[in-house]
C-alpha positions as CSV (number, residue, x, y, z in Angstrom):
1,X,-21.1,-11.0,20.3
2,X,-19.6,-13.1,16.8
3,X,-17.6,-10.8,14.7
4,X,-19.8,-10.1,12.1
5,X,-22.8,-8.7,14.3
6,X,-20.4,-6.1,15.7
7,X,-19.2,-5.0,12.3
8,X,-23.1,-4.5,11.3
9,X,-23.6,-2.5,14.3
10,X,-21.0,-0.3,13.8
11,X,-21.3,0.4,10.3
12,X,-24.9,1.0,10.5
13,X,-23.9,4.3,12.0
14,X,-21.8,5.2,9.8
15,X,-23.2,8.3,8.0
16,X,-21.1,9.1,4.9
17,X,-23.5,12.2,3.3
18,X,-24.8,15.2,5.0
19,X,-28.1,15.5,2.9
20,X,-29.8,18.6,4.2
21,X,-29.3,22.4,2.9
22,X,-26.7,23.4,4.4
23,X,-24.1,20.5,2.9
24,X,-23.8,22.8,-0.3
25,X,-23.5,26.5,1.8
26,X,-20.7,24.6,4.0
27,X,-19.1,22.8,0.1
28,X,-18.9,26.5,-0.8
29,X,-17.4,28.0,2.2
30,X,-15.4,25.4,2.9
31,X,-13.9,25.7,-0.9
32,X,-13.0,29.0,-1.0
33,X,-10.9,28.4,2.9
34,X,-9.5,26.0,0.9
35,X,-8.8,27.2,-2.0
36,X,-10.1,24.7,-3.9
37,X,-13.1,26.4,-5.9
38,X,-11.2,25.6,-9.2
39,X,-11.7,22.1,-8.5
40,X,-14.8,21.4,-10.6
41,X,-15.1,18.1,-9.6
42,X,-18.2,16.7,-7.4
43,X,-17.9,17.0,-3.5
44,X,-19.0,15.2,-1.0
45,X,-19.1,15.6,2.8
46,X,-19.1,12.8,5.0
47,X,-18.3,11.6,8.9
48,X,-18.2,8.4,11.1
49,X,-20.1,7.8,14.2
50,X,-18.8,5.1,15.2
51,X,-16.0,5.6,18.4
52,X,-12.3,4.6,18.1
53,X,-13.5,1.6,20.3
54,X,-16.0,0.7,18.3
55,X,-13.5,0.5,15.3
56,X,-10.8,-1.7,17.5
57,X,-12.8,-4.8,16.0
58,X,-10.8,-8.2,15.3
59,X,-7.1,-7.0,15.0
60,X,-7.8,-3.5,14.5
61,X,-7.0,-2.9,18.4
62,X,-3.7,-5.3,18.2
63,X,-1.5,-1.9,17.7
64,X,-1.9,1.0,19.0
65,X,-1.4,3.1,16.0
66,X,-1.8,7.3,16.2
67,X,-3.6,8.6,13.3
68,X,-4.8,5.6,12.0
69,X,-6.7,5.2,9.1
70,X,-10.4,4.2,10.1
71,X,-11.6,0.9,9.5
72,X,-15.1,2.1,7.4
73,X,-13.3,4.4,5.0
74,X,-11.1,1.5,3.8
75,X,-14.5,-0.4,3.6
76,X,-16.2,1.4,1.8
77,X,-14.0,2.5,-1.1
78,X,-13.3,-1.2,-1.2
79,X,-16.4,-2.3,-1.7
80,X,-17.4,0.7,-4.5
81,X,-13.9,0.3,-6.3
82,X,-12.6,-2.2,-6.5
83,X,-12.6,-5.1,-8.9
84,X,-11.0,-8.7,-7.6
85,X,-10.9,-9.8,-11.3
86,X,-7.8,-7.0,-11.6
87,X,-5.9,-7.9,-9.1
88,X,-4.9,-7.5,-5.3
89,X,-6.1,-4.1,-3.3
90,X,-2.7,-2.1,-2.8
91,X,-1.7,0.3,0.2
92,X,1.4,1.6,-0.6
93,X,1.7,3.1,2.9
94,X,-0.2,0.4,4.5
95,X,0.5,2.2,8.2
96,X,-1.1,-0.4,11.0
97,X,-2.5,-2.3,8.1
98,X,-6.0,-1.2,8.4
99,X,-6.8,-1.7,4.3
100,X,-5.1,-5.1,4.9
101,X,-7.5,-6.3,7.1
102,X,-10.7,-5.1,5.9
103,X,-9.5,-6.5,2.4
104,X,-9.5,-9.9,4.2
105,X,-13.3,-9.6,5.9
106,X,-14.4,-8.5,2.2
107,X,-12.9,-11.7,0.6
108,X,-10.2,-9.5,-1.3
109,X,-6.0,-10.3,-1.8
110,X,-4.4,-7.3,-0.6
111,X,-0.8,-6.0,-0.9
112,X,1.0,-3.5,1.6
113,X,4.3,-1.5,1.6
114,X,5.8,0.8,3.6
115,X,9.0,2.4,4.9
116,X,8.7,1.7,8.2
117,X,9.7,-2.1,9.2
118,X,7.4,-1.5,12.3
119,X,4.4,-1.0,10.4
120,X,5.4,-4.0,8.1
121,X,5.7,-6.1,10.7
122,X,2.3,-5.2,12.8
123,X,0.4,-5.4,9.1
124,X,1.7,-8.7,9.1
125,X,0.7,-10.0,12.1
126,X,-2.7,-8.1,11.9
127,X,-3.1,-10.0,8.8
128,X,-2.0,-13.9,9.5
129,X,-3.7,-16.7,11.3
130,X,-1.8,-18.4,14.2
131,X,-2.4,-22.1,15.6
132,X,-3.3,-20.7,19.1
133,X,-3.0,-23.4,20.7
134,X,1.4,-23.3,20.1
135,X,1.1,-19.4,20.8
136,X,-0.6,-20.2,24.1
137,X,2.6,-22.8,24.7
138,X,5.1,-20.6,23.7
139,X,3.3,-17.9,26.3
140,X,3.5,-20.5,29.4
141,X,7.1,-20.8,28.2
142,X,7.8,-17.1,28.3
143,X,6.1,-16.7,32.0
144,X,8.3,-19.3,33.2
145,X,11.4,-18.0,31.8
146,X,11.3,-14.0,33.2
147,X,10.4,-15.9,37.0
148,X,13.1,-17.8,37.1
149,X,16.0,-17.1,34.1
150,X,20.2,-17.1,34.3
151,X,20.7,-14.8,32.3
152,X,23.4,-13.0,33.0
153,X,23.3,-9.2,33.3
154,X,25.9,-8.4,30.8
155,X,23.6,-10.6,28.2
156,X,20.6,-8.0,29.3
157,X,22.2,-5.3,28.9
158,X,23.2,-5.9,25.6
159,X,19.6,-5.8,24.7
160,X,18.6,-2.6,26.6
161,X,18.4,-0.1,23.4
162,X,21.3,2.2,23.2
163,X,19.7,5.5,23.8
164,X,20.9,8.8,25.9
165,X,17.2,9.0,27.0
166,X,16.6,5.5,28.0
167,X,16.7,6.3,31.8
168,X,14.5,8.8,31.5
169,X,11.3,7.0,30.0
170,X,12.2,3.9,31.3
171,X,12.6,2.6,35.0
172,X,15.4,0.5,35.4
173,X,13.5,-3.0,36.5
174,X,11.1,-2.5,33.1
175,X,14.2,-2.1,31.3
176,X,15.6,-5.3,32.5
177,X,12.3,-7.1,32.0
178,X,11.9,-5.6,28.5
179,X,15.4,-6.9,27.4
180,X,14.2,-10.5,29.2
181,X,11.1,-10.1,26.4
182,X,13.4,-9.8,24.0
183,X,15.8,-12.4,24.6
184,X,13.1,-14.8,25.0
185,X,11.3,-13.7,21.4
186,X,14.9,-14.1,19.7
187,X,14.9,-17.7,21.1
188,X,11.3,-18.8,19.3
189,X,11.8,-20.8,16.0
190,X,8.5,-20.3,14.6
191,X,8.8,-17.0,12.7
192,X,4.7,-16.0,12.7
193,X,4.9,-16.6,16.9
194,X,7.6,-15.2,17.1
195,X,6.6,-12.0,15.2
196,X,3.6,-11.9,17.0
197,X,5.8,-11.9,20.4
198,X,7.6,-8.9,18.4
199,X,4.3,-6.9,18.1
200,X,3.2,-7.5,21.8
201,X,6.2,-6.2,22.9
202,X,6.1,-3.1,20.8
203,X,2.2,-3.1,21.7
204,X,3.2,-2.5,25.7
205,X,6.2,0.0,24.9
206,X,4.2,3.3,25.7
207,X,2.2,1.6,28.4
208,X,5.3,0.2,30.1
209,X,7.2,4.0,29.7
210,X,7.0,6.6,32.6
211,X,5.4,8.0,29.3
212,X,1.8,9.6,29.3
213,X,-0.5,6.8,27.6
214,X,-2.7,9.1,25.6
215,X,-0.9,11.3,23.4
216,X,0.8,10.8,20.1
217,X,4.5,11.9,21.4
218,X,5.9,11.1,24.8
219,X,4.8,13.1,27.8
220,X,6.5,12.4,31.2
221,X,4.0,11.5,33.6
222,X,4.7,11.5,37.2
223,X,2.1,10.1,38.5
224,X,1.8,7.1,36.1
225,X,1.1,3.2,37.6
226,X,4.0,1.7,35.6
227,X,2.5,-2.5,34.6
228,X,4.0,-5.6,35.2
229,X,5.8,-6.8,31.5
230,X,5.2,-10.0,32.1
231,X,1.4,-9.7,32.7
232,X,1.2,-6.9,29.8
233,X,2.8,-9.3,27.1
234,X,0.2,-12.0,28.4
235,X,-2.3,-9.6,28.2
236,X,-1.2,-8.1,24.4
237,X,-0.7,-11.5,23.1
238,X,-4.3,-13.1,24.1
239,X,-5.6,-9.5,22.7
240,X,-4.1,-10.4,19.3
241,X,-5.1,-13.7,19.3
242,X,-8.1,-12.8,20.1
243,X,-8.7,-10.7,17.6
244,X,-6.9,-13.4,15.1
245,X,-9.9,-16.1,15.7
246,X,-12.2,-13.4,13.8
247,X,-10.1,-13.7,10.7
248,X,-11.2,-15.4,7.6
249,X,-8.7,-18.8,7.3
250,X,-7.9,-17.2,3.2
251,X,-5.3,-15.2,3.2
252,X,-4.0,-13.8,0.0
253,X,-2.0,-10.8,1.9
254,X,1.3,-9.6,0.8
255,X,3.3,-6.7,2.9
256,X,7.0,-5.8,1.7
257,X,8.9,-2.9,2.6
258,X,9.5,-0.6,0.3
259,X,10.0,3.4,0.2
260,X,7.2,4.7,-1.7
261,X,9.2,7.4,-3.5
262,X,11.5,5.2,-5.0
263,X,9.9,3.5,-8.3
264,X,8.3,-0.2,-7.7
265,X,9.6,-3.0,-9.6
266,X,6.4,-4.3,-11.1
267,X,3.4,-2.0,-12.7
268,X,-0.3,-2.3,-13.0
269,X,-1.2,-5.0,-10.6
270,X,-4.6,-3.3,-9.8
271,X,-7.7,-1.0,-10.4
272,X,-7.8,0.2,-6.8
273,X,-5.4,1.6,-4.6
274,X,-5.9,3.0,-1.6
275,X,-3.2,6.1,0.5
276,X,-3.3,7.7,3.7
277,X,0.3,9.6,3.4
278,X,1.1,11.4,7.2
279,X,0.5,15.2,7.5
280,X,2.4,18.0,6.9
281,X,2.8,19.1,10.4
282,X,3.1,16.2,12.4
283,X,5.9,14.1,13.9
284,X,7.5,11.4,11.6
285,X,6.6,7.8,12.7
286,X,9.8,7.0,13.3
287,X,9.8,9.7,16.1
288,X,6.6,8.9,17.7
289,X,7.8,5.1,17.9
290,X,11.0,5.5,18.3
291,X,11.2,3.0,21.5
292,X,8.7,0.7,20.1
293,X,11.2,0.5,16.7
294,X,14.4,0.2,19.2
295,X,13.2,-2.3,21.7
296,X,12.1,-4.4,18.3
297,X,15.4,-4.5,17.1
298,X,14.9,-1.7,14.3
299,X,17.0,1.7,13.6
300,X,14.5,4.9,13.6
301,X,17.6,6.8,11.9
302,X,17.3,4.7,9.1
303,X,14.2,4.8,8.4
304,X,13.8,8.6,9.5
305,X,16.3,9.7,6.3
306,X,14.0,8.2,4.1
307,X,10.5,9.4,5.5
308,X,8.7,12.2,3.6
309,X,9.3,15.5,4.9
310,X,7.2,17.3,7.5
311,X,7.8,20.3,9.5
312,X,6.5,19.5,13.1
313,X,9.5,20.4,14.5
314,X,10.8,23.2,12.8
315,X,7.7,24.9,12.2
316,X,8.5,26.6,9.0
317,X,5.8,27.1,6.6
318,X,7.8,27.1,3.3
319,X,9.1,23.2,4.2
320,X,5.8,22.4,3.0
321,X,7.0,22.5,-0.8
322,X,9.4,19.9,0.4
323,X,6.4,18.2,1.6
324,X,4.8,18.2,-1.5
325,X,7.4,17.2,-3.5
326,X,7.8,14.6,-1.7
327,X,3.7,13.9,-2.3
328,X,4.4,14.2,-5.9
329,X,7.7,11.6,-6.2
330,X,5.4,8.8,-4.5
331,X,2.2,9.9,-6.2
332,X,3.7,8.9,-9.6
333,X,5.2,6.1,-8.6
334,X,2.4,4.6,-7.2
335,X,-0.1,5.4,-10.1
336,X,2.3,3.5,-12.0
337,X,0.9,0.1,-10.3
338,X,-2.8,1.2,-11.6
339,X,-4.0,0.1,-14.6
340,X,-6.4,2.5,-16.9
341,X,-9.7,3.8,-15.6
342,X,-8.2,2.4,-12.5
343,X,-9.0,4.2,-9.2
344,X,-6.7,6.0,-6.4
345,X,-8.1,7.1,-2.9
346,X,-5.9,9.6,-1.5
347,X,-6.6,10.9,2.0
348,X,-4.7,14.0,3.3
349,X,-5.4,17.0,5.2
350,X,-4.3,20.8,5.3
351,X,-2.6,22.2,8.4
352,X,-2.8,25.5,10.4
353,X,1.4,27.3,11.5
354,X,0.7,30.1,13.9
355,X,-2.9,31.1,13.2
356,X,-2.4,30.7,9.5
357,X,-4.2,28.1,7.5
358,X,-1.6,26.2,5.0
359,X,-4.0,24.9,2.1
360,X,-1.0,21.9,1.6
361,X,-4.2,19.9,-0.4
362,X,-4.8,22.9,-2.9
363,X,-1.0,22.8,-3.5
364,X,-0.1,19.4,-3.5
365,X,-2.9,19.4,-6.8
366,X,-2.0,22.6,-8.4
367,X,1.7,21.3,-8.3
368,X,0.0,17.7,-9.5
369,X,-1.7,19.0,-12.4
370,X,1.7,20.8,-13.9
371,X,3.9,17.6,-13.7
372,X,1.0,14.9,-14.2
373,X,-1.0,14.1,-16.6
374,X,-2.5,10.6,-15.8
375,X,-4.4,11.1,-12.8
376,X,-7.8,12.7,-12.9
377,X,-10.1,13.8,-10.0
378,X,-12.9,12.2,-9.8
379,X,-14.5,13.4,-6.4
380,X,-13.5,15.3,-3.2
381,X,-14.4,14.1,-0.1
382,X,-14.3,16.3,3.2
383,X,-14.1,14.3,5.5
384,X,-15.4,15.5,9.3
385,X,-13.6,13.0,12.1
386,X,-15.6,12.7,15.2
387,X,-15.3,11.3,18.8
388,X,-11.6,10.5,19.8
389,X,-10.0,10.3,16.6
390,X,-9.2,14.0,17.1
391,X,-7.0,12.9,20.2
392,X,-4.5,12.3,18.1
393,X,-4.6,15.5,16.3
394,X,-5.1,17.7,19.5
395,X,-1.7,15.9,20.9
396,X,0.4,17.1,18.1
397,X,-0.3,20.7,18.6
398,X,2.1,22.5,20.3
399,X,0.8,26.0,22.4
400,X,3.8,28.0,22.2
401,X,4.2,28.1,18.6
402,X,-0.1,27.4,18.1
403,X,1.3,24.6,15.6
404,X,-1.6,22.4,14.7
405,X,-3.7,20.3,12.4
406,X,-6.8,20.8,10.7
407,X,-9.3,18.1,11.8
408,X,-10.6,17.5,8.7
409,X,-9.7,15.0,6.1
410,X,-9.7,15.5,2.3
411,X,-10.4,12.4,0.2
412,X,-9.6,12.6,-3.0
413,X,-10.9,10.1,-5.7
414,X,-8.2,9.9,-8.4
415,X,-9.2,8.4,-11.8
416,X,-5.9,6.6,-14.1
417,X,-6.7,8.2,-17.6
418,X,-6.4,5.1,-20.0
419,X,-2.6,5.5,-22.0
420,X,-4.0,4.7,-25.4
């Protein structure tokens, strides 16, 4: 089945309005829980229907990426918002690079940042066509070399990550075999194969880990059939290039690293921009891929000072001003690259801290409105996630403290006021 006749399949699911009665008795309910009955802005209720497999289309499955932001709600905003004639469409937390690559099936130039060099990195290989036939070389090559290397075990344990835990998640023959991986990327000479080497090694991370498979943070799991690395890189590799062939062969895609709450050296490069920022209450990225950064050759640590401030593990609900702040710094910094009328999709959630609901949306704009004056709403969107994209979610709670999410999204539609 080509590319394009699964992406009309799945998208003819999609149902994005609730259009019976009860939409505006749940609007009204769900406002008030909320607190967000000042907002006076339309609403709107949507979900998808589609499965998380569904939505693993072309390179969307090259990464495994927890609380990823769904393929159709990057492709539909897209297409209503934005104009090509005003420049590229901008993720300034570009995540797994989802926006990225539905920019590229809807013919759009897209730019990406984000404070994590993972994500960078995955976004770029998600988003760049490879000759396959030299990746398919370079992957005989790398069969040949773990069978039958001299490397010698000083050299291999210099590239087994330096971490008190390492033992624990990580059986001592995958270790050497992961190290081999890595030693054998670091020899390629062709940056885009190797990089894509890079992601199919962070790709088998969780699966090669005496780590449960399913959940967002790591789980010790006994009874887990630990993979061969060598067949799982083979495997990961031909799943990206696979996903690759769908591409379109233009590709006007930029991705840079860059913290969004520090100020961006250029300004209104576009009239759409689209955010999926992490929640309040769950872990950093840097936590939940904390091997996959270290086995890559990248420091959590330094990227983890930086992050915006959550409260997963400390469970206190008055670090969620800290949270918003931080909301507030990188809103304003990234409105600055809109230009006027200009449009901002902003997709967040509140959170629930031992039985009590935290309405971190209705703050993060009550705080908003005080300090901002460019940004208008436009429309709220709650959004209702189905299938297994609660999975995620349901990992991050933790029983003894009933620390959880809500599993619904907010999408909010921001609107840049025009400066004159």
């Amino acid at each position: 089945m080509s590319y394009n006749h699964k992406q009309q399949e799945l998208f003819k699911k999609v149902d994005y309005t609730i259009e019976d009665k009860k939409a505006s008795k749940f609007i009204n309910e769900y406002k008030k829980n909320a607190d967000l009955e000042n907002l006076t802005c339309p609403f709107e209720v949507f979900t998808i229907l589609g499965s998380n497999a569904s939505m693993g289309y072309s390179t969307h499955s090259a990464f495994r990426y927890f609380g990823k932001f769904p393929p159709p709600v990057a492709k539909r905003f897209i297409q209503d918002y934005h104009k090509k004639e005003m420049g590229p469409v901008v993720d300034p937390m570009v995540g797994s690079g989802t926006t990225l690559v539905e920019s590229l099936f809807l013919g759009c130039d897209a730019v990406g940042f984000d404070i994590n060099p993972l994500s960078v990195l995955i976004s770029k290989v998600k988003t760049t066509k490879l000759d396959r036939v030299k990746a398919l070389k370079y992957l005989d090559s790398f069969s040949i070399f773990i069978n039958d290397n001299n490397i010698d075990n000083h050299r291999i344990n210099k590239n087994i990550p330096n971490d008190k835990y390492i033992d624990h998640w990580f059986l001592k023959k995958v270790q050497n075999d992961l190290a081999l991986t890595k030693i054998f990327i670091e020899s390629i000479e062709n940056v885009k194969i190797k990089n894509l080497f890079t992601v199919s090694l962070a790709g088998i991370i969780r699966e090669c880990s005496n780590a449960s498979n399913n959940l967002g943070r790591m789980f010790l799991d006994p009874n887990k059939k630990i993979p061969n690395v060598e067949k799982s890189i083979y495997k990961r590799v031909n799943k990206i290039l696979d996903g690759l062939d769908d591409l379109p062969f233009k590709n006007n895609i930029l991705v840079k690293l860059h913290d969004s709450q520090k100020k961006y050296k250029t300004s209104k490069i576009t009239n759409l921009i689209i955010c999926h920022p992490p929640y309040f209450n769950l872990y950093k990225y840097s936590g939940i891929y904390k091997f996959e950064m270290l086995w890559c050759g990248f420091e959590p640590k330094e990227t983890r000072s930086n992050e915006i401030r959550e409260s997963f593990k400390i469970g206190k609900a008055e670090r969620v001003h800290f949270y918003v702040d931080d909301l507030i710094k990188s809103i304003n910094n990234i409105s600055d690259l809109l230009v006027d009328n200009g449009f901002l999709m902003f997709m967040m959630g509140d959170t629930t801290l031992r039985d009590k609901r935290i309405n971190t949306t209705s703050l993060f704009l009550n705080k908003l409105k005080k300090v901002d004056n460019k940004l208008k709403v436009e429309k709220f969107i709650i959004r209702i996630p189905k299938n297994t994209e609660a999975s995620y979610a349901a990992s991050m709670k933790r029983d003894s403290n009933n620390i959880g999410v809500k599993l619904y999204d907010h999408i909010i539609i921001f609107k840049k006021k025009n400066d004159r």
